[in-house]
C-alpha positions in Angstrom: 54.7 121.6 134.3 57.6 123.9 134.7 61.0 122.5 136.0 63.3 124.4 138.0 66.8 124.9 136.9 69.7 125.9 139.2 72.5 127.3 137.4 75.9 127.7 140.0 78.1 129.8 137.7 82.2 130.0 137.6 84.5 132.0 139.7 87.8 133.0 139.8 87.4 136.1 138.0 85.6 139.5 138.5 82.7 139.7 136.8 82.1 136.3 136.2 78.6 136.3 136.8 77.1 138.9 134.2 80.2 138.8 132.0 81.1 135.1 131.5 78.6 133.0 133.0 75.3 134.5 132.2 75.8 133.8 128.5 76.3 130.2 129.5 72.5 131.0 131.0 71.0 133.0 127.8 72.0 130.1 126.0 70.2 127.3 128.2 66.9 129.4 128.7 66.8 130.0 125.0 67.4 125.9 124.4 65.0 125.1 126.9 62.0 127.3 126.5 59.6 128.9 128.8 58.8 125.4 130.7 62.0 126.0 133.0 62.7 128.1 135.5 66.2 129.5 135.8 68.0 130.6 139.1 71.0 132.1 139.1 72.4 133.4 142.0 75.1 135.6 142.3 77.9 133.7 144.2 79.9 135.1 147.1 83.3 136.3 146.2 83.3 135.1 143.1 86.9 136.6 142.0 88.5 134.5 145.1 85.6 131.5 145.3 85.5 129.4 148.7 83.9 126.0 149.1 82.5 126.5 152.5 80.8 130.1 151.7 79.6 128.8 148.0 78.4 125.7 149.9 76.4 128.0 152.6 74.8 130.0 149.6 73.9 127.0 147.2 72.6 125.0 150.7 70.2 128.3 150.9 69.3 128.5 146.9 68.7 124.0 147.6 65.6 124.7 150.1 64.1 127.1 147.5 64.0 124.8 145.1 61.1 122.0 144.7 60.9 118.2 144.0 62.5 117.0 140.6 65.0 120.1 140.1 68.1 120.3 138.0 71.5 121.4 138.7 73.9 122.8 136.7 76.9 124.0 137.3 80.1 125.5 135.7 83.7 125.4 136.2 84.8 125.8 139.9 80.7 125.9 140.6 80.3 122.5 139.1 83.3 121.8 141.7 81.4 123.0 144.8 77.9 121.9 143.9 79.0 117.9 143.3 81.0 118.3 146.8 78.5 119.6 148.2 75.8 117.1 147.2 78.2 114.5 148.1 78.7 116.1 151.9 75.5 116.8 152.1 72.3 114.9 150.4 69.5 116.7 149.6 66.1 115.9 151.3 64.4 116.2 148.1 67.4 114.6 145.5 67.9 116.3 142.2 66.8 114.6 138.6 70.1 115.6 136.8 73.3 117.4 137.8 75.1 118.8 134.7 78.6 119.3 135.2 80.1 121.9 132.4 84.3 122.2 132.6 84.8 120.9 136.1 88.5 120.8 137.7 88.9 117.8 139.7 90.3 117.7 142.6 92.0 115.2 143.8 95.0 112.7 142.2 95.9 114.1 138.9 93.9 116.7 139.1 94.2 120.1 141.1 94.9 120.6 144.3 93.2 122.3 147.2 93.1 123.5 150.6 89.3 124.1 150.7 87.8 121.2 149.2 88.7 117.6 150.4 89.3 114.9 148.1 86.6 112.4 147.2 87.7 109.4 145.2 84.3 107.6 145.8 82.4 110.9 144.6 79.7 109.0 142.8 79.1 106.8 145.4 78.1 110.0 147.3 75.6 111.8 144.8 71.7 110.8 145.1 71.3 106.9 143.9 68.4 107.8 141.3 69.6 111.1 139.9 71.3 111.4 136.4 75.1 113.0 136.1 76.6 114.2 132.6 79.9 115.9 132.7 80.7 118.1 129.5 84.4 119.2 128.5 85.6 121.2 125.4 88.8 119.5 124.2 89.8 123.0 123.4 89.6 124.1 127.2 92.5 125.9 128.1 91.6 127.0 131.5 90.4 123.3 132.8 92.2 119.7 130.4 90.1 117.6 129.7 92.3 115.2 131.7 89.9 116.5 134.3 86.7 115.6 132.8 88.3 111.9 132.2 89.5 111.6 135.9 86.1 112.9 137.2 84.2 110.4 135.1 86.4 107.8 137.5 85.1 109.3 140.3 81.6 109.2 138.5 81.2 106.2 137.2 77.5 106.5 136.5 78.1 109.8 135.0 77.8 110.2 131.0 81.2 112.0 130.0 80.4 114.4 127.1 83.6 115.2 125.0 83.1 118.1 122.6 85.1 119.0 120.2 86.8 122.6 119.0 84.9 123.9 122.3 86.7 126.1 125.0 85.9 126.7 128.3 82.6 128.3 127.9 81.6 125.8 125.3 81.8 128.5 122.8 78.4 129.4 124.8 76.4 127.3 123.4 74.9 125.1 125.8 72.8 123.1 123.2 74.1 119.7 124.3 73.2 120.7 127.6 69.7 121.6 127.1 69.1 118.4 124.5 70.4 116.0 127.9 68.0 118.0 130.2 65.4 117.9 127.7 65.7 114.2 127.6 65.7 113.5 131.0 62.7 115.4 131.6 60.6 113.6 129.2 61.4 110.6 130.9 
């Protein structure tokens, strides 16, 4: 069986996409092996990203995708995919949503004008699907403050704290790959 793997990469800088992002990828296809299909889609504006145009293009990249995918998504991606899932099911629900350096928003967290608040996020996300969160305590872009207030949010989520990682985790998503390994064994 092949799974399909949606990977929603970062914004908020030019480039992010084949500079920053697509090592994050390298890393999980090498991890995973050839029984996963990756997609990764080049987001819209990606140097100034904006839920509602992020949310049109990952609502397009959803209906290619079959029963039993996986999402993924980093930084300000992982942002707009869980709010999007959570405005928005799916008609065919995700297995696992990996959620790699995600700024909250909300109390505590950041600030926005584009996306809206969702204390009750897990509440929201698809009843049967796994949810692991994963934060470098050496982030400097995103604290881990918002990994811990997201796991509120989330209760059923799995928080993964790893240490001496940045940002990019370093890139090396092997934590990453071993959960969605797991989960699709099961």
């Amino acid at each position: 069986m092949t799974w399909q793997l949606l990977f929603v990469q970062g914004g908020g800088g030019e480039n992010a996409h084949d500079e920053w992002d697509s090592k994050l990828v390298e890393s999980l296809e090498k991890a995973l092996g050839p029984d996963y299909e990756i997609h990764y889609p080049r987001m819209p504006d990606e140097d100034d990203p904006k839920f509602a145009p992020w949310k049109a293009t990952l609502r397009k990249e959803f209906e290619k995708l079959g029963d039993g995918a996986l999402l993924v998504g980093h930084s300000i991606g992982a942002t707009v995919l869980v709010h999007s899932l959570a405005e928005e099911p799916l008609a065919r629900p995700p297995v696992g949503i990996f959620l790699i350096s995600m700024p909250f928003i909300g109390e505590g967290g950041w600030p926005s004008d584009d996306v809206q608040p969702k204390p009750d996020l897990g509440g929201k996300l698809p009843a049967q699907c796994s949810v692991y969160l994963y934060h470098g305590d050496a982030d400097e872009t995103v604290p881990m403050k918002h990994a811990e207030l997201s796991a509120k949010a989330i209760p059923q989520a799995v928080l993964r704290k790893l240490a001496g990682r940045g940002h990019q985790l370093n890139n090396d998503m092997s934590e990453v790959a071993a959960d969605v390994l797991e989960l699709s064994r099961q």
